[in-house]
KOLSERO-499430 format. One record per residue (C-alpha): x, y, z. Coordinates in steps of 0.1 Angstrom, whole numbers, plus 5000, padded with zeros to 4 digits. Example, Ala and Ser with C-alpha at 12.3 -4.5 7.8 and 13.67 -1.06 7.14 Angstrom:
<atoms>
512349555078 513749895071 
</atoms>
This chain:
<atoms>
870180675793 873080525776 870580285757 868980565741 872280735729 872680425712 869180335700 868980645685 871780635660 871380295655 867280405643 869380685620 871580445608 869080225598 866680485583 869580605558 870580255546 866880205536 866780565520 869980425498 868780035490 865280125487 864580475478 867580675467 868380635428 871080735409 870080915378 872680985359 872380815328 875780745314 875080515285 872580675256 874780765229 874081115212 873080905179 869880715197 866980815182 865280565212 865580505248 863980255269 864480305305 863580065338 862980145369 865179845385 864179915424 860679985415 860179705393 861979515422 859879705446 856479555429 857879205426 858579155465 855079295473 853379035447 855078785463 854878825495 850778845482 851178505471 853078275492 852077985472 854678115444 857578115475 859177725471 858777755432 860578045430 863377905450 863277655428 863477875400 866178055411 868477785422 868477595393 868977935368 871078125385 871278425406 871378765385 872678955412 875578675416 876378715384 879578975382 877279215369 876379575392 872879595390 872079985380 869180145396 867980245360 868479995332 869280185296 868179985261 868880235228 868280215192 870480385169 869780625141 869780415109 869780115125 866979855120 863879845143 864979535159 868179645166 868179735204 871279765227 872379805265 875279875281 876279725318 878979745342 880979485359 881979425390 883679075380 883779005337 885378625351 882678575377 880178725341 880778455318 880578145341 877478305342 876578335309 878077975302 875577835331 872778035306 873877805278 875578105261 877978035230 881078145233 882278305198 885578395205 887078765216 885178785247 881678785225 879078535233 875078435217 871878235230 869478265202 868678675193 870778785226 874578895216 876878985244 880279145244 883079185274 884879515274 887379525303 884379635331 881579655309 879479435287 877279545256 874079375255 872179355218 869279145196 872179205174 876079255176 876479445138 877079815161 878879675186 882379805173 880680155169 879480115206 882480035222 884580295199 882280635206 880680535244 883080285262 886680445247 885380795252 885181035283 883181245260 879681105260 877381315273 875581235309 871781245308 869281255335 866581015340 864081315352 864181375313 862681045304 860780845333 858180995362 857880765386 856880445366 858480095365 859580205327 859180435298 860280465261 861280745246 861880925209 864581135201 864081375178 866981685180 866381835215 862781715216 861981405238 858981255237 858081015262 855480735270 855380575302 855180185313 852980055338 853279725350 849879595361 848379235374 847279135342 848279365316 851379605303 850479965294 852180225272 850880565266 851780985269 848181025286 846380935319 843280885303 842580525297 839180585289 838880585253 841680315244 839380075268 835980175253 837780065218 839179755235 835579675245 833779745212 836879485197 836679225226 833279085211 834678985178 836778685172 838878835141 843078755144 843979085135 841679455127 842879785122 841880125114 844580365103 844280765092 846880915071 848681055095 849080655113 849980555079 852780765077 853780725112 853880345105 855580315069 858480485087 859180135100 859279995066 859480265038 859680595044 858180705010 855180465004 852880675026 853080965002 853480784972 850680574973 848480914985 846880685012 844380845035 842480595052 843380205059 841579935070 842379605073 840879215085 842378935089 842178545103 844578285104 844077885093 846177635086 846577465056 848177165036 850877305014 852177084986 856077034978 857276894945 860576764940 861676504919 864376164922 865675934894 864875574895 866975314888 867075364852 867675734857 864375854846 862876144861 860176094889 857676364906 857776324944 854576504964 855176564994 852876725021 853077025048 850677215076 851477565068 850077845085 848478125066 846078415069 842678495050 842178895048 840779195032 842479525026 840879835020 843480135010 841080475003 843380714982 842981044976 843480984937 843180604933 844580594900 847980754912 847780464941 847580174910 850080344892 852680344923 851679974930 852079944887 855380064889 856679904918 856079594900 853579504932 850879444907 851379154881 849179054851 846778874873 846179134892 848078984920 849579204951 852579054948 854379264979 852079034999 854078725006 850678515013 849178404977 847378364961 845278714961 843378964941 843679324938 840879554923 840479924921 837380154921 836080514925 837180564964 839980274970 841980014963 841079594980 843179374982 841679034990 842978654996 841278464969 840978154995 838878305020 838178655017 836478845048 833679105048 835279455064 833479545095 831779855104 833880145104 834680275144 835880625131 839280535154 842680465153 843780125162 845579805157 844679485175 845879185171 844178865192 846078625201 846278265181 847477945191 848177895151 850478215154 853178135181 853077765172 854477845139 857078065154 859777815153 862978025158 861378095197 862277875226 860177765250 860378055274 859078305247 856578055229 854678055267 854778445271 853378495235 850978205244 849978395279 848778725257 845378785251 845679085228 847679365218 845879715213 847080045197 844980325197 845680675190 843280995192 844981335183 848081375202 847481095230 848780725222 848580395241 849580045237 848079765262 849479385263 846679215279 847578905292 844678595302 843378605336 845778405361 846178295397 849778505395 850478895383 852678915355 855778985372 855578625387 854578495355 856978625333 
</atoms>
């Protein structure tokens, strides 16, 4: 009898401390500032949740990652306190690649051994860089960024203010291992992340069905990059670059091709000789550089060569100049504007009547990616293909990654 009275709280005991470490989550979201047009949220303990049961699937992986860990470091040794849901932002007027994230600290000493033992630079004032990663110590907290040009502004209106408004994360993720989210005013709009064996999804719809009929009709060719885009994809997409070029160049239909090839590149400079005259030195590169064929159908195509006309896109030899890749021709007839490289221009397939972007993967493309290290040049390198496709309201994004003995959360 007296066992039981103490089996019994010892089973509720239990019970309630896996509730808190494996269930319960704390949702308030304390760090989105009120000027984030985007948040990315992840579900830590699920995303923790699906990498225990992978590997315990694949016992093979134990010893290496053991290994792994070891020699790298420990995350959760690291000072920092692990949140149950990760927040990443972008800012209003802030460039696209701009992202930021805001974490506590349990110890900021115990924090930067750690980040020393990365091979972080220390940059003085508690700030610290490896490659496009930026950190920054405030007291119990550390801003995280691809770039440290709003960390000022962070740390004045979040971390020096009582102020900021707590969200919740029932306004931004159901029940996936992530999501990303727009801001627009009091209207969210969200798309969820699923983390799969072999592939990442993004999308605002259950329905898989027609973004993997288009990924099938795609698969068979062999083309680096093709894309389909309606006007209102156009518009959606020039917002990343200029916000007026949609309108202006009265675009209502794109289409695009392209490969990649490398090629020898010649570089002249010039040395004196011994009796100071002026000699041409040649000197050889392997560059890497795409063949393509643009098709822009306007709804007044002579408005469309006037814009490109008076953006000075268009020289006198009928050159798109805004194209860094030359050289290239641009012509204009009845329906549209082509632009095409005048090395080796492709033949536009078939039209799918769908909206999408997909770009295959290359070994020409991340080898010429020499600002990556070696742990982002195998990532890119373990991508099959990238896939947008929109229909209507519904749009998805799937990273497809190449068939492997190992999921992509013990990949990556």
């Amino acid at each position: 009898m007296n066992k039981k009275k103490i089996i019994v709280p010892l089973v509720l005991l239990l019970a309630i401390a896996v509730y808190f470490v494996v269930f319960y989550k704390n949702k308030n979201l304390r760090y989105i500032p009120e000027n984030a047009d985007a948040v990315v949220l992840i579900d830590i303990k699920k995303v923790t949740g699906q990498y225990l049961f992978s590997l315990a699937t694949h016992p093979s992986h134990w010893s290496g990652s053991k290994a792994k860990g070891k020699s790298s470091g420990s995350l959760k040794d690291s000072g920092i306190r692990i949140p149950d849901f990760l927040q990443i932002f972008h800012l209003k007027d802030t460039k696209f690649s701009e992202w930021y994230s805001i974490l506590e600290l349990k110890d900021s000493q115990k924090f930067i051994t750690f980040l020393k033992k990365q091979n972080f630079v220390d940059k003085g004032n508690n700030r610290f860089q490896k490659d496009q990663l930026f950190i920054m110590i405030n007291g119990d907290h550390c801003v995280a960024g691809t770039s440290d040009l709003a960390f000022e502004k962070i740390q004045k209106n979040i971390l020096k203010t009582s102020s900021n408004p707590v969200l919740d994360a029932d306004q931004f993720i159901h029940n996936t291992a992530g999501s990303i989210s727009f801001i627009s005013g009091k209207k969210i709009q969200n798309f969820s992340i699923e983390l799969h064996d072999n592939e990442i999804e993004i999308k605002n719809n259950s329905n898989p069905e027609i973004l993997n009929a288009v990924a099938s009709k795609l698969q068979n060719g062999n083309h680096f990059l093709e894309l389909e885009l309606d006007k209102v994809n156009i518009r959606n997409f020039s917002r990343f670059f200029n916000k007026s070029i949609a309108d202006s160049s009265r675009a209502i239909y794109f289409k695009a091709i392209a490969d990649l090839e490398q090629v020898n590149d010649t570089i002249i400079s010039y040395e004196y000789d011994d009796n100071f005259n002026e000699v041409e030195k040649k000197t050889f590169q392997k560059i890497t550089q795409p063949n393509y064929t643009l098709d822009i159908k306007s709804d007044d195509p002579q408005k469309t060569w006037k814009y490109f006309k008076s953006k000075k896109w268009v020289n006198s030899e009928n050159q798109f100049t805004a194209i860094p890749f030359q050289p290239n021709k641009i012509s204009q007839n009845n329906d549209d504007v082509v632009i095409k490289s005048s090395r080796k221009p492709i033949t536009l397939s078939p039209r799918l009547q769908e909206n999408y972007i997909f770009i295959r993967n290359n070994a020409l493309l991340y080898s010429s990616l020499k600002t990556l290290g070696n742990t982002e040049k195998r990532i890119i390198s373990d991508i099959d293909y990238v896939l947008y496709g929109n229909r209507s309201k519904d749009y998805w994004v799937k990273i497809k990654a190449k068939n492997g003995e190992l999921p992509l959360i013990l990949r990556w």
